[in-house]
PAMARKOL-326233 format. One record per residue: residue number from 1; x negated, y, z of N, C-alpha, C in turn; residue in one letter. Coordinates in nm, 4 decimals. Layout:
BEGIN
<atom seq="NUM" n_east="X" n_north="Y" n_up="Z" ca_east="X" ca_north="Y" ca_up="Z" c_east="X" c_north="Y" c_up="Z" type="a"/>
...
//
This chain:
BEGIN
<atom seq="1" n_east="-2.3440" n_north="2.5218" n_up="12.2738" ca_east="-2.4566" ca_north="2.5887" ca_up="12.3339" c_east="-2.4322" c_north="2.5998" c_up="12.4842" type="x"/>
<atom seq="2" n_east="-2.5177" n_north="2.5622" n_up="12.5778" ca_east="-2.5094" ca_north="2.5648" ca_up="12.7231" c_east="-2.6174" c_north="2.6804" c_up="12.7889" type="x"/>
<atom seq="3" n_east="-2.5530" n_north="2.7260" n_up="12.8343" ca_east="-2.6919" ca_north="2.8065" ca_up="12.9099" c_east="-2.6706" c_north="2.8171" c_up="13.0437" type="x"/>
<atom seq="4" n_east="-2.7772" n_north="2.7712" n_up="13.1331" ca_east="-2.7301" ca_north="2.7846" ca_up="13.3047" c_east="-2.8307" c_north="2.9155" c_up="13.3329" type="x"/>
<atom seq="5" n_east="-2.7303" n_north="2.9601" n_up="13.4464" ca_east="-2.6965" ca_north="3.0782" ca_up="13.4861" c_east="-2.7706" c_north="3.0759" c_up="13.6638" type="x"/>
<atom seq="6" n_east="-2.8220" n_north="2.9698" n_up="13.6470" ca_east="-2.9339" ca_north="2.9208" ca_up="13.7809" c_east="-2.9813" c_north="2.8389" c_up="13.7795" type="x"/>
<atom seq="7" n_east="-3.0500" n_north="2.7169" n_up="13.8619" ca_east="-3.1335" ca_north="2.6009" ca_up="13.8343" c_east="-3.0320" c_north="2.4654" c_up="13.7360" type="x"/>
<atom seq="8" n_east="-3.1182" n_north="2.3429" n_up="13.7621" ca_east="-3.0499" ca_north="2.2794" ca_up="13.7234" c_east="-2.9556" c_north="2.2492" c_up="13.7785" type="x"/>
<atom seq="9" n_east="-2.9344" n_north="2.1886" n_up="13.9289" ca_east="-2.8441" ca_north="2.1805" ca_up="14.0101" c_east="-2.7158" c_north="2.3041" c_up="14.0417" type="x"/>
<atom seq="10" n_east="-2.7520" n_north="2.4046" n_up="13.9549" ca_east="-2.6129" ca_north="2.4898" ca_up="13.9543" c_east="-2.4842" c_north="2.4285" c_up="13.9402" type="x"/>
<atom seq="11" n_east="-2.4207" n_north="2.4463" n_up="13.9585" ca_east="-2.2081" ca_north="2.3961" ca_up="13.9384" c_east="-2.2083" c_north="2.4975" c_up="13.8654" type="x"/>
<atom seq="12" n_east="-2.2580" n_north="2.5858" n_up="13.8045" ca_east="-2.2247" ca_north="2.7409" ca_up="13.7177" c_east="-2.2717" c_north="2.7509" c_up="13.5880" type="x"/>
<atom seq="13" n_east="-2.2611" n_north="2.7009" n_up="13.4549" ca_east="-2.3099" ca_north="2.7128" ca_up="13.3508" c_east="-2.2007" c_north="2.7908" c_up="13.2356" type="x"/>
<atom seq="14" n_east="-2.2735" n_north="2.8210" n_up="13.1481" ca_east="-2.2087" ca_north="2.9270" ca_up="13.0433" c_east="-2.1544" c_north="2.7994" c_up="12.9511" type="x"/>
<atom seq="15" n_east="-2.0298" n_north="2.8180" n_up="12.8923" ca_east="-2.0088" ca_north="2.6870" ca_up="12.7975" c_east="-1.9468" c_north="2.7829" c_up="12.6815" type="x"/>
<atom seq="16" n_east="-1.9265" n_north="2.7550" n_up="12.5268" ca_east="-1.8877" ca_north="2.7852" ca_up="12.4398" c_east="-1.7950" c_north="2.7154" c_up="12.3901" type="x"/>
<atom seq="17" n_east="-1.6345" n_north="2.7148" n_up="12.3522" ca_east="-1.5731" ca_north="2.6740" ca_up="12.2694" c_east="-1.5590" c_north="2.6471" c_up="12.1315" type="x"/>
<atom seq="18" n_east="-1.5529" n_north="2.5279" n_up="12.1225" ca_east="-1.5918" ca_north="2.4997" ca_up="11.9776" c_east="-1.4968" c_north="2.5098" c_up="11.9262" type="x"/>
<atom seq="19" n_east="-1.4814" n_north="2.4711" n_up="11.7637" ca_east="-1.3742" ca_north="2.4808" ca_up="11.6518" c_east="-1.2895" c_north="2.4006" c_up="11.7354" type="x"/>
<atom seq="20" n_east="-1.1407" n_north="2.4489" n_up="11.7207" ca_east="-1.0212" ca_north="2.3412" ca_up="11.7507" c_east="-1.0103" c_north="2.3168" c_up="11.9161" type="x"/>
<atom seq="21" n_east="-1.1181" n_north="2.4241" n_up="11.9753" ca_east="-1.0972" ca_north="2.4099" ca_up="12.1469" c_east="-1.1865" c_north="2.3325" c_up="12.1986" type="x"/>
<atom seq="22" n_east="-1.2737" n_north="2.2324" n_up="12.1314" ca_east="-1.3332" ca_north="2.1840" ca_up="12.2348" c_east="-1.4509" c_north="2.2258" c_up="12.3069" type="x"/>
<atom seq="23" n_east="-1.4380" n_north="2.1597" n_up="12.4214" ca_east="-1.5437" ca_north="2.2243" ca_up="12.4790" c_east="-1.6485" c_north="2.0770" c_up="12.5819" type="x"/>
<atom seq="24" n_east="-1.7678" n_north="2.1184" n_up="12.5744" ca_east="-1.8797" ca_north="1.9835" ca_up="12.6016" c_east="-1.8737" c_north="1.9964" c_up="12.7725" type="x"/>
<atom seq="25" n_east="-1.8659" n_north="1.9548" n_up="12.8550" ca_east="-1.9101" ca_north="1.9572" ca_up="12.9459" c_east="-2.0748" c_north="1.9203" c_up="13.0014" type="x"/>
<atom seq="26" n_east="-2.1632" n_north="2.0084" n_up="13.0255" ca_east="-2.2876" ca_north="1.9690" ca_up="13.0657" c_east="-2.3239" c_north="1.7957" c_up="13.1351" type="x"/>
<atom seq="27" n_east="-2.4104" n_north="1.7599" n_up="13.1343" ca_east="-2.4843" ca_north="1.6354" ca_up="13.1110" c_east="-2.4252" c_north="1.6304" c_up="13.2819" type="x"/>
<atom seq="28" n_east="-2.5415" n_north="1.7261" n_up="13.3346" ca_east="-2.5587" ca_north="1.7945" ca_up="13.4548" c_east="-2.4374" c_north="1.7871" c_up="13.5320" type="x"/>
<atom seq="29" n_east="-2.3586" n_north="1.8393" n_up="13.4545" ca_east="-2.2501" ca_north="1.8862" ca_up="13.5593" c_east="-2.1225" c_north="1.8055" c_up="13.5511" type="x"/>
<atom seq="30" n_east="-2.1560" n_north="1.7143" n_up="13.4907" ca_east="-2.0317" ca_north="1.5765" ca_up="13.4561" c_east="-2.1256" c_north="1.4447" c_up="13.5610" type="x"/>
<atom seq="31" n_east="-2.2643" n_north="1.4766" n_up="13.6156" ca_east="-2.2668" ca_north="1.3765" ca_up="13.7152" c_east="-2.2168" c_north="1.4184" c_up="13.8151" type="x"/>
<atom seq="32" n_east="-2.2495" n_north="1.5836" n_up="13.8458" ca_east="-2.2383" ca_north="1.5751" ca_up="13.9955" c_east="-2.1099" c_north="1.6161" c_up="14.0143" type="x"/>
<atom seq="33" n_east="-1.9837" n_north="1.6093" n_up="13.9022" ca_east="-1.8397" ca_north="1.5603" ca_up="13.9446" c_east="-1.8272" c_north="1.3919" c_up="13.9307" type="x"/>
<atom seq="34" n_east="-1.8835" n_north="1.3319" n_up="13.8847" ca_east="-1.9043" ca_north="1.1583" ca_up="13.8710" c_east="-1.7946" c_north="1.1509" c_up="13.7491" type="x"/>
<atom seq="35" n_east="-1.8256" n_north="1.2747" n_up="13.6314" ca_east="-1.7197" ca_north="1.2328" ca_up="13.5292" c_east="-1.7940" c_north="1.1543" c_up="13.4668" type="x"/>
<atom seq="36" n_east="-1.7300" n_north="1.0535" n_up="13.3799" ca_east="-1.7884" ca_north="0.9613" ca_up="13.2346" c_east="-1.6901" c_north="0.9614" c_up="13.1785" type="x"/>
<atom seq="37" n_east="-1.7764" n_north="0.9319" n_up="13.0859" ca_east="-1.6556" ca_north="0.8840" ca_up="12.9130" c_east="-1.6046" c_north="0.8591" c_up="12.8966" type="x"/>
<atom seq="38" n_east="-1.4794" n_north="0.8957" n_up="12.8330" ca_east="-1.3858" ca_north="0.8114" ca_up="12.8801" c_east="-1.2758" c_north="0.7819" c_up="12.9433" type="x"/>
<atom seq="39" n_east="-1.2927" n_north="0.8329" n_up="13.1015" ca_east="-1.2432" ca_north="0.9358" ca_up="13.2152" c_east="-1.1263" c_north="1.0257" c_up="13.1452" type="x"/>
<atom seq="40" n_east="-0.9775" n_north="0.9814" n_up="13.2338" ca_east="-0.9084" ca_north="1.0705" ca_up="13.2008" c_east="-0.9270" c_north="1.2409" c_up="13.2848" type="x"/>
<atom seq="41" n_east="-0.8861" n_north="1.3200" n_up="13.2383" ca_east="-0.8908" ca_north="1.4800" ca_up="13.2928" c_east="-0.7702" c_north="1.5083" c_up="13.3050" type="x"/>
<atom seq="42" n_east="-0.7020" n_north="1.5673" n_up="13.4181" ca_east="-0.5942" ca_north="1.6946" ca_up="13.4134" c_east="-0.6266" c_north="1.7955" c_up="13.3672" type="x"/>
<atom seq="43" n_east="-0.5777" n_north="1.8317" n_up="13.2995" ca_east="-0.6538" ca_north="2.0171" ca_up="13.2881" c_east="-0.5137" c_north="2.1043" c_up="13.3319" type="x"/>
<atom seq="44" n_east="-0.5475" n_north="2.2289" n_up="13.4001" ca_east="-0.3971" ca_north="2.2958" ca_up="13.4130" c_east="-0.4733" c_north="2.4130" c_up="13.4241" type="x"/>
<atom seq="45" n_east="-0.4302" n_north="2.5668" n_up="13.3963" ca_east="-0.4328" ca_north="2.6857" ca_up="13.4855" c_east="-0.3990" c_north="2.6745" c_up="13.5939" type="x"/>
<atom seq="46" n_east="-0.4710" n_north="2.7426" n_up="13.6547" ca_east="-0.4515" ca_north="2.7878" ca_up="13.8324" c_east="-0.5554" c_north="2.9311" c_up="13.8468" type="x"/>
<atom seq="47" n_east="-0.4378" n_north="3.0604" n_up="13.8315" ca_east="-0.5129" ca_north="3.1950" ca_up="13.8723" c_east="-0.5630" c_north="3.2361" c_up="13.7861" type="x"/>
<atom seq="48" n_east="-0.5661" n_north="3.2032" n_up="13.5866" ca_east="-0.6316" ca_north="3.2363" ca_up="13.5009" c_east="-0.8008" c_north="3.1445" c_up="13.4918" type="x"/>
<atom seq="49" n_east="-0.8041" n_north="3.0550" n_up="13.5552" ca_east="-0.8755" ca_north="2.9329" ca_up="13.5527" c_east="-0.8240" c_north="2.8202" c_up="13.4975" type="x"/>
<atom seq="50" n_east="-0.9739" n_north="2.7320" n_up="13.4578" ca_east="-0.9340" ca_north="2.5933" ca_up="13.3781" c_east="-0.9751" c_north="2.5277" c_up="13.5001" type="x"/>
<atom seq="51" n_east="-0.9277" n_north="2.4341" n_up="13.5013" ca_east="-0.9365" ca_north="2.3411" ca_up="13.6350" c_east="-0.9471" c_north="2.1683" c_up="13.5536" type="x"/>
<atom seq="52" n_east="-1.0199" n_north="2.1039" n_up="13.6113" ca_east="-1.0106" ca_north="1.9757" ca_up="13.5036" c_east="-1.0462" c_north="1.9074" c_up="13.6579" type="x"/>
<atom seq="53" n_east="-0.9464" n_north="1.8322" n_up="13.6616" ca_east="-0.9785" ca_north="1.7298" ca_up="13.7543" c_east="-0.9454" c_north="1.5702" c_up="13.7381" type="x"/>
<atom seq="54" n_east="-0.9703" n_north="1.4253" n_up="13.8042" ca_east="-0.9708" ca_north="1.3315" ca_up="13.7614" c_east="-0.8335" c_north="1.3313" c_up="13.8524" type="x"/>
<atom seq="55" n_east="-0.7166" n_north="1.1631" n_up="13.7843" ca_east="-0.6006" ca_north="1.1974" ca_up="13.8738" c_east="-0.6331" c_north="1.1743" c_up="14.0305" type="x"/>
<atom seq="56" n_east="-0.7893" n_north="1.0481" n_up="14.0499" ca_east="-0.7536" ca_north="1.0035" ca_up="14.1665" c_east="-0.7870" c_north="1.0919" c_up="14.2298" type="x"/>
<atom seq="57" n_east="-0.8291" n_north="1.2183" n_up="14.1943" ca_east="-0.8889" ca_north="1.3420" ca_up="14.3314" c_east="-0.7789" c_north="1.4279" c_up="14.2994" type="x"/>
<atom seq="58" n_east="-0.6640" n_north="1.4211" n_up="14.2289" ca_east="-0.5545" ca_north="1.5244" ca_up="14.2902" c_east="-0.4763" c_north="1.4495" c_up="14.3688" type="x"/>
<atom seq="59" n_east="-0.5013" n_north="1.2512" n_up="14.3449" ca_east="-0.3937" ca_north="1.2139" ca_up="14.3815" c_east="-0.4628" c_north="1.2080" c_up="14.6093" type="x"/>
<atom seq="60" n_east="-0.6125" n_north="1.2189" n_up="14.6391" ca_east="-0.6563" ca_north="1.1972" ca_up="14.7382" c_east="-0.6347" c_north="1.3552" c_up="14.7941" type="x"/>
<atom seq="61" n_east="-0.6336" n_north="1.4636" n_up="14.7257" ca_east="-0.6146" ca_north="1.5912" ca_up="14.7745" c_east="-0.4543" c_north="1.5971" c_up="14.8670" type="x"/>
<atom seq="62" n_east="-0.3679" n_north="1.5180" n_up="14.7574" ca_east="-0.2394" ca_north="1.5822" ca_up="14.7932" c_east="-0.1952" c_north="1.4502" c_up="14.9534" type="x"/>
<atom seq="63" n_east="-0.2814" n_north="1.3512" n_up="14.9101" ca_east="-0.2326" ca_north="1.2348" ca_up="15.0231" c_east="-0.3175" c_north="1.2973" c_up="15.1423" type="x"/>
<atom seq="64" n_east="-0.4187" n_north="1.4264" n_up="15.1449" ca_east="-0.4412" ca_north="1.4696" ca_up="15.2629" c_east="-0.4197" c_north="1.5507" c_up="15.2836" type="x"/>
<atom seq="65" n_east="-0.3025" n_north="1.6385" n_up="15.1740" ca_east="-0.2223" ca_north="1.7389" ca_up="15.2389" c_east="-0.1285" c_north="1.6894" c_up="15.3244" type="x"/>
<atom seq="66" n_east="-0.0686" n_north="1.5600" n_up="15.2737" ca_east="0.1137" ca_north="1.5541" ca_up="15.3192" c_east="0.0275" c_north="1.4298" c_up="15.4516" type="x"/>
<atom seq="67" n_east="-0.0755" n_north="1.4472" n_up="15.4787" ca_east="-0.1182" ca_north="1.3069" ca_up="15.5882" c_east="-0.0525" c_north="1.3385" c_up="15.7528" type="x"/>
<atom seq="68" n_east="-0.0175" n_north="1.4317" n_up="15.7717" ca_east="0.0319" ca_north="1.4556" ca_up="15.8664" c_east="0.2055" c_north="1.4834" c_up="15.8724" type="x"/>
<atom seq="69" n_east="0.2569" n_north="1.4621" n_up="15.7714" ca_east="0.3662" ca_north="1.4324" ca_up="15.7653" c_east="0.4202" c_north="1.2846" c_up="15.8685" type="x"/>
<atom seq="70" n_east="0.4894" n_north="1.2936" n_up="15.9571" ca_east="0.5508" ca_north="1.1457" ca_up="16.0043" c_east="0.6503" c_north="1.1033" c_up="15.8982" type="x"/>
<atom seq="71" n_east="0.5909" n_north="0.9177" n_up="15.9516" ca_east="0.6551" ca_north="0.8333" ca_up="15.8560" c_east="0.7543" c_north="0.8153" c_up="15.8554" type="x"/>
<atom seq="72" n_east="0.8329" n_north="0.8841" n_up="15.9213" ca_east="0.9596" ca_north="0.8738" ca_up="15.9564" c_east="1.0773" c_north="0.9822" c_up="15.9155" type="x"/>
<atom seq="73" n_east="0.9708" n_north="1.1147" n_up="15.8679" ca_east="1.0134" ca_north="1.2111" ca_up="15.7769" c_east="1.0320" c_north="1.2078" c_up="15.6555" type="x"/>
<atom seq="74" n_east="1.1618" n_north="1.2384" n_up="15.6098" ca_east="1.1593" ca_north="1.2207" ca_up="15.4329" c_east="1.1854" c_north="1.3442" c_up="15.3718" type="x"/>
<atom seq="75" n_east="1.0613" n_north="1.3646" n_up="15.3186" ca_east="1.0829" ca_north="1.5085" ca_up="15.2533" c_east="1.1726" c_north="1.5373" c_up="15.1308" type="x"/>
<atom seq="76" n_east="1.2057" n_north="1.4030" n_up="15.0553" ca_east="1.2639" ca_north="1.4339" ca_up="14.9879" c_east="1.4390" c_north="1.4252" c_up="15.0322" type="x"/>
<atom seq="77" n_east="1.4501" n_north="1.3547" n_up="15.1109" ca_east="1.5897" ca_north="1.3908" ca_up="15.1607" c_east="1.5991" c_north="1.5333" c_up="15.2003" type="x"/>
<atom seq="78" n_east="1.4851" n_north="1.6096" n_up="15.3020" ca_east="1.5346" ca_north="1.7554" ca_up="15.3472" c_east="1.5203" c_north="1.7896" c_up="15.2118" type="x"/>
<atom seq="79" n_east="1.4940" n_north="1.8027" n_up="15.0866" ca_east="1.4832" ca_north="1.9022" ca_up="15.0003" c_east="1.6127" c_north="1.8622" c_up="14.9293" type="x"/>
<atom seq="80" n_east="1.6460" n_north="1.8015" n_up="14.9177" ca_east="1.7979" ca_north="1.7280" ca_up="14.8652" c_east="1.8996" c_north="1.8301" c_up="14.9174" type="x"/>
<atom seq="81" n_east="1.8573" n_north="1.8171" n_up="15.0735" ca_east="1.9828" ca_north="1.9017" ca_up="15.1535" c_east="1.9680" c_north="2.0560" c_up="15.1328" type="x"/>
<atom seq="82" n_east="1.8434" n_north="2.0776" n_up="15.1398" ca_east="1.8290" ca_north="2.1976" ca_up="15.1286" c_east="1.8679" c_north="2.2794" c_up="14.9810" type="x"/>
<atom seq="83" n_east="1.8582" n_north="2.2263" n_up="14.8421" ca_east="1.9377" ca_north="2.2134" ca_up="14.7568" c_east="2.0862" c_north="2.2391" c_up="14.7331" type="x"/>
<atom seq="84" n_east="2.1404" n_north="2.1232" n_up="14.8090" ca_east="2.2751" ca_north="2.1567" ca_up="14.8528" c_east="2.3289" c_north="2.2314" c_up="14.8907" type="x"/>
<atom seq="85" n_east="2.2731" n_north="2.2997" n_up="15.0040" ca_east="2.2860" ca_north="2.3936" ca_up="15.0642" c_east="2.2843" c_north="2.5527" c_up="15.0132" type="x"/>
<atom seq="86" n_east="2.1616" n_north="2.5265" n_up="14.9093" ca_east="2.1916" ca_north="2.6575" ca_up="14.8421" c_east="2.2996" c_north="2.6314" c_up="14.7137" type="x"/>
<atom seq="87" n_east="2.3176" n_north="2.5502" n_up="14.6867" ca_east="2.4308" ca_north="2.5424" ca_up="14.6258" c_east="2.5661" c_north="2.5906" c_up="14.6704" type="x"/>
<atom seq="88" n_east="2.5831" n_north="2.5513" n_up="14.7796" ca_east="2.6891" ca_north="2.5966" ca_up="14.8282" c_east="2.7303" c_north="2.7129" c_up="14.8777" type="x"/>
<atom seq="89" n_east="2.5894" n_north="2.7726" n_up="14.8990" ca_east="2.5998" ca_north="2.8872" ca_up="14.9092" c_east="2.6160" c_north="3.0100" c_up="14.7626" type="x"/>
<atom seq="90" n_east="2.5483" n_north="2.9601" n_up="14.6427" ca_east="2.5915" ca_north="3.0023" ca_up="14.5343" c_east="2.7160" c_north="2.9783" c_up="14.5065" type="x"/>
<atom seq="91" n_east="2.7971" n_north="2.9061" n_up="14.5334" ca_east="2.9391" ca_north="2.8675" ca_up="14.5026" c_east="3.0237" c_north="2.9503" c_up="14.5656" type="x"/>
<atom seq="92" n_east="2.9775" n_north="3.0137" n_up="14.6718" ca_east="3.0404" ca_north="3.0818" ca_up="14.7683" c_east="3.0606" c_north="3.2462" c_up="14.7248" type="x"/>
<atom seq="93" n_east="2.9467" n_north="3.2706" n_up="14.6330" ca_east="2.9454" ca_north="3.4045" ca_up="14.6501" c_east="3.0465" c_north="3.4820" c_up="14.5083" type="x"/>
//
């Protein structure tokens, strides 16, 4: 059962869980994320929210978080060290 909670063009509709969890996503509201059938989903909590996103928009979110990173920076080496570091400092105490 769907019921919107404003026009059609709302992003805001009421959804019901069905037997075994599932749940329909509106007609509506699977274009104007450009989901189809098919289509893999992440789903995760974030804040007591369901969040369902496709991978290539977490994978375009996070390549314009780290876009200002220089190419010449390796984050995963500082986190390596930084690691270490608390290691050694646990060893210490």
């Amino acid at each position: 059962m769907i019921k919107n909670n404003m026009n059609e063009l709302s992003k805001s509709v009421e959804v019901h869980l069905g037997r075994q969890g599932r749940l329909v996503i509106p007609a509506a509201l699977r274009r104007s994320l450009s989901f189809e059938a098919g289509d893999a989903l992440i789903a995760r909590e974030e804040e007591g929210r369901l969040v369902l996103e496709k991978p290539e928009t977490i994978k375009l979110r996070l390549k314009a978080r780290f876009s200002q990173v220089q190419k010449d920076r390796s984050l995963v080496d500082e986190l390596i060290a930084e690691r270490r570091e608390e290691a050694k400092r646990e060893d210490a105490e």
